[in-house]
C-alpha positions as CSV (number, residue, x, y, z in Angstrom):
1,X,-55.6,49.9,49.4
2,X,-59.2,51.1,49.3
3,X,-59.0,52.5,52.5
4,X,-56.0,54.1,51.6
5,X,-57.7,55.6,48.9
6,X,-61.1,56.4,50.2
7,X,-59.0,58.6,53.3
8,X,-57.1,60.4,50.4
9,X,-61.0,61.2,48.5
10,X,-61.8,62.6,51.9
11,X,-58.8,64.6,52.5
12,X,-58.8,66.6,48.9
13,X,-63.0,66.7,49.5
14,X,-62.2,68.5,52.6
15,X,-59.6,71.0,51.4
16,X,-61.5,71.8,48.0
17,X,-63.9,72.9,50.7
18,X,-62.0,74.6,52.9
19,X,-60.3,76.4,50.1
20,X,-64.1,77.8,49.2
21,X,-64.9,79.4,51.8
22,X,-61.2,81.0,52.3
23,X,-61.8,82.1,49.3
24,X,-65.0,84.0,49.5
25,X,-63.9,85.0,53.0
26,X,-61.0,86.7,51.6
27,X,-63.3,88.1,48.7
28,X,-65.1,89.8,51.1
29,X,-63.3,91.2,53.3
30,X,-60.5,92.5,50.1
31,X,-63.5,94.1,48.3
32,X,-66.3,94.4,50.0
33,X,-64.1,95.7,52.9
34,X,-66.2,93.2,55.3
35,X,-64.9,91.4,58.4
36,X,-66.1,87.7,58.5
37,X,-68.7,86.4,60.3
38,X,-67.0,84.9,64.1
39,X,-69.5,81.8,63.8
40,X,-68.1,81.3,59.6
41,X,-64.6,81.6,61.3
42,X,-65.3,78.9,64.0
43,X,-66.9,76.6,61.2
44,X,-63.9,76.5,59.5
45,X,-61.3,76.1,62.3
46,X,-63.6,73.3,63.0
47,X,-63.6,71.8,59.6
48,X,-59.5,72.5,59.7
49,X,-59.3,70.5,63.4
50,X,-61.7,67.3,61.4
51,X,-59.0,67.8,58.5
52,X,-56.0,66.7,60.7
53,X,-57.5,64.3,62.7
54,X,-58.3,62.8,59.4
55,X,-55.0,62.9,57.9
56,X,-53.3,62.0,61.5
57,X,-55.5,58.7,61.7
58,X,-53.3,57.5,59.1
């Protein structure tokens, strides 16, 4: 059950995280009218790709 537990820590860790730095992505480009970064865009595919294999290793 701790593992169970443990994976589910990691998965909300991970989208709390994710959600972040949508959010300030979207912050900036809505009002600061400023196209992200292609390197912050990778990074978070990447984090999104470690996400689901995560969640798939169930």
């Amino acid at each position: 059950m701790t593992d169970i537990k443990q994976k589910k820590d990691n998965v909300k860790m991970h989208l709390k995280d994710l959600r972040q730095n949508l959010k300030k992505m979207h912050l900036a480009v809505t009002e600061e009218l400023i196209l992200p970064n292609p390197d912050e865009v990778k990074k978070l595919m990447n984090k999104m790709d470690q996400l689901l294999k995560l969640i798939e290793s169930k």
